[in-house]
C-alpha positions in Angstrom: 18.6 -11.0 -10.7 17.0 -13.9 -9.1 13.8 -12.2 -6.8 12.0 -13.4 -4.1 8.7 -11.6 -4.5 6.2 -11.3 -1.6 2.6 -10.1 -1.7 2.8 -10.7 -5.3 -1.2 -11.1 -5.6 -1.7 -7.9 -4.2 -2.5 -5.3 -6.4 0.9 -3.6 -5.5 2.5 -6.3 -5.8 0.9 -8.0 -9.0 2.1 -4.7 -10.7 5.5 -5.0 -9.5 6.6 -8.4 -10.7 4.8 -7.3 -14.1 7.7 -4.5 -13.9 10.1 -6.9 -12.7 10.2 -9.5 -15.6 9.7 -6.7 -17.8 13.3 -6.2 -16.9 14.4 -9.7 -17.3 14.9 -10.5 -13.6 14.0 -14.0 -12.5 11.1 -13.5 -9.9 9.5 -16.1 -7.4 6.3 -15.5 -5.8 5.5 -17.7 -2.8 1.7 -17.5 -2.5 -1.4 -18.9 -0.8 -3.3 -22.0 -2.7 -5.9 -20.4 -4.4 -9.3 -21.1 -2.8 -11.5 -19.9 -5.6 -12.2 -19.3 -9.5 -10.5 -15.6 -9.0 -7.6 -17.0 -7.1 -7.2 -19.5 -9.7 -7.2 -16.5 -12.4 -5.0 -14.2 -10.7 -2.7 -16.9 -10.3 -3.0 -17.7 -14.3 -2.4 -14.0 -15.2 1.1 -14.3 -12.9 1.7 -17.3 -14.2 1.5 -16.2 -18.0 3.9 -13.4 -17.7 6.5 -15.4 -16.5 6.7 -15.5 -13.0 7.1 -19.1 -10.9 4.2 -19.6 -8.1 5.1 -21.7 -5.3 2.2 -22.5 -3.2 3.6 -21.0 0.8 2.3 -19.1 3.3 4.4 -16.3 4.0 3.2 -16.1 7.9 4.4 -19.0 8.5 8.2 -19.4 8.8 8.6 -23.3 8.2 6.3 -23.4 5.0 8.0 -20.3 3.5 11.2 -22.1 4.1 10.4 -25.1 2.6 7.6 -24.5 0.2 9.0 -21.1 -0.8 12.5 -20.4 -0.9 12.9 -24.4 -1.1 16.5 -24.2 -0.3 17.4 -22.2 -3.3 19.8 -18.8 -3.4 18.2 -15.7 -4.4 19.7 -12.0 -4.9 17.3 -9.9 -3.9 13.9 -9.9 -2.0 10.8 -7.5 -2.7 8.2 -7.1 -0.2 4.9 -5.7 -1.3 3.1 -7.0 2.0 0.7 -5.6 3.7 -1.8 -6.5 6.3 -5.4 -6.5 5.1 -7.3 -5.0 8.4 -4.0 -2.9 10.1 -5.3 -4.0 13.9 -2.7 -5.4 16.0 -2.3 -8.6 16.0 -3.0 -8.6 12.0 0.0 -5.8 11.7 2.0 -7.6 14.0 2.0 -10.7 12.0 2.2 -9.5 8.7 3.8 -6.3 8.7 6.2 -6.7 11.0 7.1 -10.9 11.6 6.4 -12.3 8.0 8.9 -9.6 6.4 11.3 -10.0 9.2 11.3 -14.0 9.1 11.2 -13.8 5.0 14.4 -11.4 5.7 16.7 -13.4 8.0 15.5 -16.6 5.5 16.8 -14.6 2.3 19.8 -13.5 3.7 20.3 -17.2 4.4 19.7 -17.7 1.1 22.2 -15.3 0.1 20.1 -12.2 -0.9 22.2 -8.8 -0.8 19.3 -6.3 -1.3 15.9 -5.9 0.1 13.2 -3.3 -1.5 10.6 -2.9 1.0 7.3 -1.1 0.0 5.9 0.3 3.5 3.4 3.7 3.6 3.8 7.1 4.0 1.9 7.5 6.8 4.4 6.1 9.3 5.9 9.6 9.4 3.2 10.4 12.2 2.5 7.1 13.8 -0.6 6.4 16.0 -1.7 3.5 14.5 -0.7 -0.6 15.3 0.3 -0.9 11.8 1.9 2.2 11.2 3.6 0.8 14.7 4.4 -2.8 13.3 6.0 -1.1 9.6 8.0 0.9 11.6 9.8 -1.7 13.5 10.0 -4.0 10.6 11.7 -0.7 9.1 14.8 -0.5 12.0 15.2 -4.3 11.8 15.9 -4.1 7.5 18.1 -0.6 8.1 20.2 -2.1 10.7 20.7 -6.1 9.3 23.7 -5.1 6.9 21.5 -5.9 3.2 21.4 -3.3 1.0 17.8 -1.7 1.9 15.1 0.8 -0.5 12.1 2.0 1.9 9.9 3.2 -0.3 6.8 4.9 1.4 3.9 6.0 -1.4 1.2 8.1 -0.7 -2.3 7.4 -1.7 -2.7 4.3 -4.0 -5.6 5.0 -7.1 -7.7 2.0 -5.6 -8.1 3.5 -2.5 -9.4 7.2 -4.1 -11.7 5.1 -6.7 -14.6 4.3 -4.8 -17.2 7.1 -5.5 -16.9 6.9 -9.1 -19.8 4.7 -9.7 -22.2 6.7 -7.1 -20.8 9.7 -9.0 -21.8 8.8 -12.0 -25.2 7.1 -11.0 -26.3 10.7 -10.1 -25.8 10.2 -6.3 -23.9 12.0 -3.7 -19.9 12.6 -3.0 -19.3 11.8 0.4 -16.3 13.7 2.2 -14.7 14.4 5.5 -15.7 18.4 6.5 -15.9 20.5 3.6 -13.5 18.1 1.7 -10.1 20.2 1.9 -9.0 18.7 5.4 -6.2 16.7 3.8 -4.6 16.4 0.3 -2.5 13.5 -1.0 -0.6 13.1 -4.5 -1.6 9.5 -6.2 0.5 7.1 -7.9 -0.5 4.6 -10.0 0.2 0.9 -9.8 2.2 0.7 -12.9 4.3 4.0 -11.8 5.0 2.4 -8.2 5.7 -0.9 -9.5 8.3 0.8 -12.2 10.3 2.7 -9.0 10.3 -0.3 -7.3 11.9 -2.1 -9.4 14.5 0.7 -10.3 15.4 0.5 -6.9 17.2 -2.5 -7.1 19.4 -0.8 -9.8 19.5 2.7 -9.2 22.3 3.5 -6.9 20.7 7.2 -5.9 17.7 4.6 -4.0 19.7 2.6 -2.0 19.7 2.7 1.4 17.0 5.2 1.9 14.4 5.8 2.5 11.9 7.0 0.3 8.4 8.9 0.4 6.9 8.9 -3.4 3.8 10.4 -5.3 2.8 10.5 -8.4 2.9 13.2 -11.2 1.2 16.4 -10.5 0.5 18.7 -7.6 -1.4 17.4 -4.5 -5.0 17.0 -4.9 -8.1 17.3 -1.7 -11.3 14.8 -1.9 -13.4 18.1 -2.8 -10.9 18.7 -5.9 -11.4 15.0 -6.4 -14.8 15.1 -6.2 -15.6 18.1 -8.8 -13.6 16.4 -10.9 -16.1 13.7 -11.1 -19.0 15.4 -11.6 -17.6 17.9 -14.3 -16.4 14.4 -16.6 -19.8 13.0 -15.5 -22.2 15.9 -16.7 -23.9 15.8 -12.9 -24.4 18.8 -10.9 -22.2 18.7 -7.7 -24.1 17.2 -4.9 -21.7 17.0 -1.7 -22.3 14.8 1.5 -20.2 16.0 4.6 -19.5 13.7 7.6 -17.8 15.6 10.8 -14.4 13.4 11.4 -15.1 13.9 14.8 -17.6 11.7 14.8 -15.3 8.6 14.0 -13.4 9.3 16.9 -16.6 9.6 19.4 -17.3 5.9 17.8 -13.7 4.1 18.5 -13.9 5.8 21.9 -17.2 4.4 22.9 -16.4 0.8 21.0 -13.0 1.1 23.3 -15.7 1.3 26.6 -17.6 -1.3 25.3 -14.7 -3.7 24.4 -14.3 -4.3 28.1 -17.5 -6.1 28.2 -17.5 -7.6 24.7 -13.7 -8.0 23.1 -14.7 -8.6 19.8 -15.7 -4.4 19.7 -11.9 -3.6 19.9 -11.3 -4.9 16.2 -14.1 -2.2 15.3 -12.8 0.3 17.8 -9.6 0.3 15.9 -11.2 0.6 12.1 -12.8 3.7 13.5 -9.7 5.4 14.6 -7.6 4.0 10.9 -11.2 6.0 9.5 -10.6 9.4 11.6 -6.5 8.9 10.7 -7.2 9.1 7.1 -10.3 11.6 7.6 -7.8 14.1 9.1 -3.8 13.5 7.9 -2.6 14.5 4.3 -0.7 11.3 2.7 2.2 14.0 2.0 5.7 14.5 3.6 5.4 16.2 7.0 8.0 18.9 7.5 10.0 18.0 10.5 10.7 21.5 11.6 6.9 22.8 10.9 4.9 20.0 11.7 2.9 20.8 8.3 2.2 18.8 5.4 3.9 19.7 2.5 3.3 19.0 -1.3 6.6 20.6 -2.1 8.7 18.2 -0.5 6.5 15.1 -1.6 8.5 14.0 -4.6 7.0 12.7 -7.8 7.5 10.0 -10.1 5.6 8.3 -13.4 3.1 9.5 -15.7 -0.2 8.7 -15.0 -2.3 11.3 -13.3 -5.8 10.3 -11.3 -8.0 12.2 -13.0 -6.8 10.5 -16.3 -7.6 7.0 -14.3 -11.1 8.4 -13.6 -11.4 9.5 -17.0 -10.1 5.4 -18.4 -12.8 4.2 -15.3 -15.5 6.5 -16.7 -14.7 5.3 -20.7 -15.2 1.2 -19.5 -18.5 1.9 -17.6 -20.1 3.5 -20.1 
């Protein structure tokens, strides 16, 4: 298939045309000109396994028109986009108007099928982005293309930060006593590999799809003593009180009034508490409870074995 990738130079989405041309589909990335040496070398690595670059801003309509679909016909169009701060008018722009104006252009262009990667999270909205996926969600279900929503849970980047402290001999910082929420990881490669069977696999289309990856769901504390069992250290916890986030974005939403540039911050502080408090698992309609047992799994890969691969190269 000929495939309009976007968001390929996110880490998501570098994964996915990886699995992509692995399965001999023609895939097109329109992506920003690189302003530096690792632009430049993300670019090359793209480059080198096949997929064509065309220099295009997806957020704007006219370039992506001209500079990245150029007036060619594609089959199918992958979106792996995501906004990089989730406030409002970020959200709104990327989440919601660059995927719809890159899906009225493909279908233009003759594209049948859409695999759209959006989050998990949107299950229990109460955040502008969650807001803005949502929307962009109705508009693919209802514009007659062949759709795969695919919602993951927690990606490995975003439970990888501590490793280093952990292994300096410092502290693992949690939320409460660390067991306030659970998620089950996927990897990139495993995500990329179901996204691309969703433009094949006729039990993924038009659905939508929560996914996790191998394995039972697994809390920050269980995440945590993980860490300091492969790294010899004694545990050493550090708890912050969720609450606390939520005092902040309130009294950043008070000052905002007075000095606008405060709302941006006011609204990280409330994406903090979300994530400090709300499993990435499916929530049972009926129960209002986060359940493991309905989250399905796919891949291989398990998160501890990516600590243990982190652990090997730092040593």
């Amino acid at each position: 298939m000929r495939i309009l990738l976007l968001g390929a130079t996110g880490t998501i989405g570098s994964a996915a045309a990886q699995a992509l041309l692995k399965r001999g589909h023609e895939v097109i990335c329109p992506v920003r000109a690189p302003k530096n040496r690792a632009a430049e070398q993300q670019h090359s690595a793209l480059a080198a396994r096949g997929a064509q670059l065309r220099f295009a801003d997806v957020t704007d309509r006219a370039d992506l028109a001209k500079n990245g679909l150029s007036g060619e016909g594609f089959d199918a169009l992958v979106s792996c986009l995501a906004s990089r701060t989730g406030v409002a008018g970020d959200a709104r722009r990327v989440d919601y108007q660059a995927n719809a104006d890159a899906l009225e252009l493909g279908q233009a262009a003759g594209i049948t099928q859409m695999v759209l990667v959006s989050a998990i999270c949107v299950q229990k909205p109460k955040l502008d982005f969650q807001h803005a996926k949502l929307a962009f969600e109705e508009v693919l279900i209802n514009s007659g293309v062949t759709y795969s929503i695919v919602r993951p849970t927690a990606f490995f980047k975003s439970l990888c930060g501590q490793v280093e402290r952990v292994k300096a001999g410092k502290s693992f910082k949690m939320f409460g006593d660390g067991l306030l929420t659970a998620c089950k990881p996927i990897s990139d490669a495993d995500l990329a590999d179901y996204i691309a069977r969703c433009l094949d696999d006729e039990s993924l289309k038009n659905k939508i799809l929560p996914i996790g990856g191998p394995g039972e769901a697994i809390s920050p504390k269980q995440q945590a003593d993980y860490l300091f069992a492969a790294t010899g250290h004694p545990p050493h916890y550090k708890s912050v009180a969720p609450g606390l986030l939520l005092k902040i974005a309130k009294v950043l939403s008070v000052l905002a009034k007075l000095y606008p540039p405060l709302k941006v911050k006011a609204e990280y502080a409330r994406i903090g508490y979300y994530y400090a408090t709300e499993s990435m698992l499916v929530l049972d309609p009926e129960t209002g409870d986060y359940r493991a047992d309905l989250t399905p799994s796919t891949g291989t890969q398990t998160l501890f074995q990516h600590y243990d691969a982190l652990l090997r190269q730092e040593k």
